[in-house]
N, C-alpha and C positions, 0 to 999 in steps of 0.2 A: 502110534500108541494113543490110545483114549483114555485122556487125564481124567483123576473125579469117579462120580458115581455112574456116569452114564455107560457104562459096560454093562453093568448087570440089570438092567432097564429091560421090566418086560415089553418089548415093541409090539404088540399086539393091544396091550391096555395101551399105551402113549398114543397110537394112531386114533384109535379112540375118541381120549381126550383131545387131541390136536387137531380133529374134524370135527369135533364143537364146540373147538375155540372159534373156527374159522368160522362155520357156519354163522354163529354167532356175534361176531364182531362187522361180518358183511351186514347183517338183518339190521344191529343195530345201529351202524354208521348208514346206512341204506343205500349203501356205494361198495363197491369193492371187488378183485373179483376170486370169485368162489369156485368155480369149478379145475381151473387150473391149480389149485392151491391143494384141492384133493385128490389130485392126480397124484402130485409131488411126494404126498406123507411118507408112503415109505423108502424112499428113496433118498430125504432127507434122513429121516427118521435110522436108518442102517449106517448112512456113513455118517453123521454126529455122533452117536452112538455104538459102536461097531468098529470104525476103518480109521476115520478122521485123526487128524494130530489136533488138539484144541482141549483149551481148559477155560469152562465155564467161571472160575474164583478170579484166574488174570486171561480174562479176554486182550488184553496187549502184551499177550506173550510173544517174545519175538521169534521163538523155536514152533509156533503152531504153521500151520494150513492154513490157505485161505481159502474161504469159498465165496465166491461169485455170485451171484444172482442175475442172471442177464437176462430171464424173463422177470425184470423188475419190479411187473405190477402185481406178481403171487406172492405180496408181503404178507398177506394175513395166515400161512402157512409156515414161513420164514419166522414171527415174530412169535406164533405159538410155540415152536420147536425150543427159539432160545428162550424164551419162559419157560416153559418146561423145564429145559435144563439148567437153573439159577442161574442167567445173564441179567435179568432183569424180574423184577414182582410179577407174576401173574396177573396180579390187579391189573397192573397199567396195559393189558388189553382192552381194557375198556375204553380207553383212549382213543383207539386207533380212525384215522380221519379225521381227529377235533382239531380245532384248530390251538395252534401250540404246543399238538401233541408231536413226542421226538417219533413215533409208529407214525408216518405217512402214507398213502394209496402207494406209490413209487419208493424205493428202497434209497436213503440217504447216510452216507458212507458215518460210521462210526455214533450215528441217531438211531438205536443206542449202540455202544461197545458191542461187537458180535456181529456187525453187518459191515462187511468191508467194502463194499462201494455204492453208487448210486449208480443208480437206474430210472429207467424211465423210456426213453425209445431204442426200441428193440434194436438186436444184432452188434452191442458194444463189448457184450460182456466176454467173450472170446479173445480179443483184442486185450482186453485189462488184463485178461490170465495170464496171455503170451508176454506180455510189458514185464506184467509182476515176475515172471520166471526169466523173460532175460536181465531183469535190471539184479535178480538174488544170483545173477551167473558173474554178472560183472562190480559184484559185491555192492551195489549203489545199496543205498536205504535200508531197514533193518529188516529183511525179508532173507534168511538164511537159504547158504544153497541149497540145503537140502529139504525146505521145504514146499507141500504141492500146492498148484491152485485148481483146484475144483471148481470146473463153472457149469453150471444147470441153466439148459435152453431149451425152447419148446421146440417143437415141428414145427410151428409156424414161422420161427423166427426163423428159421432153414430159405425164407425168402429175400434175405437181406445180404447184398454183396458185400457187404462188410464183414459177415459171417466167413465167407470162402476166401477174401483175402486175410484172414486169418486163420485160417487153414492151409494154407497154402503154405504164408510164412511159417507158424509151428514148426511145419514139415521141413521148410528149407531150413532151418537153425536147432532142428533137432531137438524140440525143445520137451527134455524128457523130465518129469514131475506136470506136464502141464494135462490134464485131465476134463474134455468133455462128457458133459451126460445131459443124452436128450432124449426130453421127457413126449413121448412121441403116442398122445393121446388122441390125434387124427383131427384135432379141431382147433382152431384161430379165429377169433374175433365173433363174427356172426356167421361162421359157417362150416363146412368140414374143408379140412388142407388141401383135399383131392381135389374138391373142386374152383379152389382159391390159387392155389398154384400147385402143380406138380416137382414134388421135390426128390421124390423116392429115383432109385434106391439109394438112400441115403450112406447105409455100409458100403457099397461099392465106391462110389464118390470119394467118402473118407480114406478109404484102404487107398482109392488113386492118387491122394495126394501124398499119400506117403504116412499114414497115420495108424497106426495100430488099433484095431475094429474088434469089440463084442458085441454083437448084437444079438435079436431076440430074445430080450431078457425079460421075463414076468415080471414088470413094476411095482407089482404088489404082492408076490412072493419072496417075502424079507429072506428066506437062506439064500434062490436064487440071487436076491439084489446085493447082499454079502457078496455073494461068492466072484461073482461078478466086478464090484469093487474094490476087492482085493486083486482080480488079477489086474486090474488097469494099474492099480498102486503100484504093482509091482515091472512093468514093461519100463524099458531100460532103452535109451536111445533114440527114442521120438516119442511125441505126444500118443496119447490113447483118447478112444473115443468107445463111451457107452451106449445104446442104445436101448430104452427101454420102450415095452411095450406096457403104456396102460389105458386105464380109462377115465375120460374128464368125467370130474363129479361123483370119483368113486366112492363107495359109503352110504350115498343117497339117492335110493331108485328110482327118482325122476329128475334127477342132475343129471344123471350118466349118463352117457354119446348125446346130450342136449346142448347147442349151440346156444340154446336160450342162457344158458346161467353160464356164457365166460365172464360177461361182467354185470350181471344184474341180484341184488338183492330178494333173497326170499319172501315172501310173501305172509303174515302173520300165521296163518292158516297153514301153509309150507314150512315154516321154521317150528312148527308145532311138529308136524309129521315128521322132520329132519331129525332132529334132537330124540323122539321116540326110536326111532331106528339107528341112531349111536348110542343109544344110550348102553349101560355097562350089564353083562347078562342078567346080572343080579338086582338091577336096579328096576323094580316093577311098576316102578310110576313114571319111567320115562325121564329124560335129563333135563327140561325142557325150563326147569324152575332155577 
């Protein structure tokens, strides 16, 4: 159940806003990275909203969800969301990369309330779900048993063994409330996954380790992305695994399938064009001020 106001949140205008929050905060930190981060929106954007156990007023509720971030350098996507949903001021995206600021490039556990772990090199964050959910089995720490951990991963990070021995174990310990979703926009680093490493087919792979498998899921078709994350919520007896299909950089038509922008900053001239094409239907001067 989704504590607060964020039920009746139209996802359609939030996406929106939260792809020029990100845009924005890459252009103006001049670091960041941007395409992955609009990959994520709706996907994030459905389960805070929608699926999730979580209450923006007591983010250390001990009865919520936790979600993961184990592609932990798409914080400016992460940081918009929980602004959006009163975790923290909107303002203080302005922050994000300053030095001193608690918004870091990499995601740092409880910097602010709302981000439950750190991150930083890839393929960990599977591993922290599966902990979080054995140690709420064997009542350790305040993580009730009946709550999930949601961890969002790229395709890319599908290259890191640490990724499959955690998959593995899930499977062998049964570990049900523990929920992958991966955000499988076909691009990593400076290049497409295909040709970086061959990962596919990823669903088969998961179903053989013993993991309960949705795949082909439109990433950016918020009822498909619902529907979708409700039935993972609900699979009973071993971990589930989402698969979502979208695309890096979606929102802005020269980010998208561009390897150029996993982690590089817009371009003044770019962040001008960017912000005009999110901008709100109604808004005829563009969002860009």
């Amino acid at each position: 159940m989704v504590i607060g106001a964020a039920r009746d949140t139209d996802l359609t205008a939030l996406g929106r806003r939260i792809r020029r929050h990100v845009v924005r905060m890459v252009y103006d930190a001049k670091s960041g990275h941007i395409g992955g981060s609009l990959s994520a929106v709706e996907i994030m954007s459905v389960l805070y909203c929608r699926v999730m156990q979580h209450d923006p007023e007591r983010p250390d509720w001990p009865a919520r969800d936790r979600f993961i971030m184990s592609k932990g350098h798409c914080t400016p996507v992460q940081y918009a969301l929980l602004a959006e949903l009163g975790y923290f001021p909107v303002e203080e995206l302005s922050t994000f990369r300053q030095l001193g600021s608690r918004l870091q490039g990499h995601s740092v556990r409880n910097r602010p309330l709302g981000v439950e772990n750190s991150a930083g090199s890839l393929g960990m964050g599977l591993s922290f779900g599966l902990g979080m959910r054995l140690a709420a089995r064997l009542g350790e720490g305040d993580v009730p048993a009946d709550a999930r951990a949601w961890v969002l991963m790229g395709d890319g990070e599908q290259n890191e063994g640490q990724v499959w021995e955690a998959a593995m174990a899930a499977a062998h310990h049964d570990a049900e409330g523990l929920i992958a979703l991966i955000d499988r926009n076909g691009i990593q680093n400076d290049d497409f996954t295909r040709s970086t490493m061959v990962t596919e087919p990823l669903d088969e792979k998961y179903a053989a380790f013993g993991w309960d498998v949705i795949s082909g899921v439109d990433g950016h078709d918020i009822d498909a992305v619902e529907e979708a994350l409700l039935r993972a919520r609900d699979v009973r007896g071993k971990p589930a695994c989402v698969i979502f299909d979208t695309v890096k950089g979606h929102g802005v038509s020269f980010m998208e399938h561009n390897p150029g922008f996993h982690g590089a900053p817009p371009s003044p001239d770019q962040f001008e064009e960017a912000m005009r094409e999110l901008a709100d239907p109604d808004d005829v001067n563009g969002a860009a001020s």
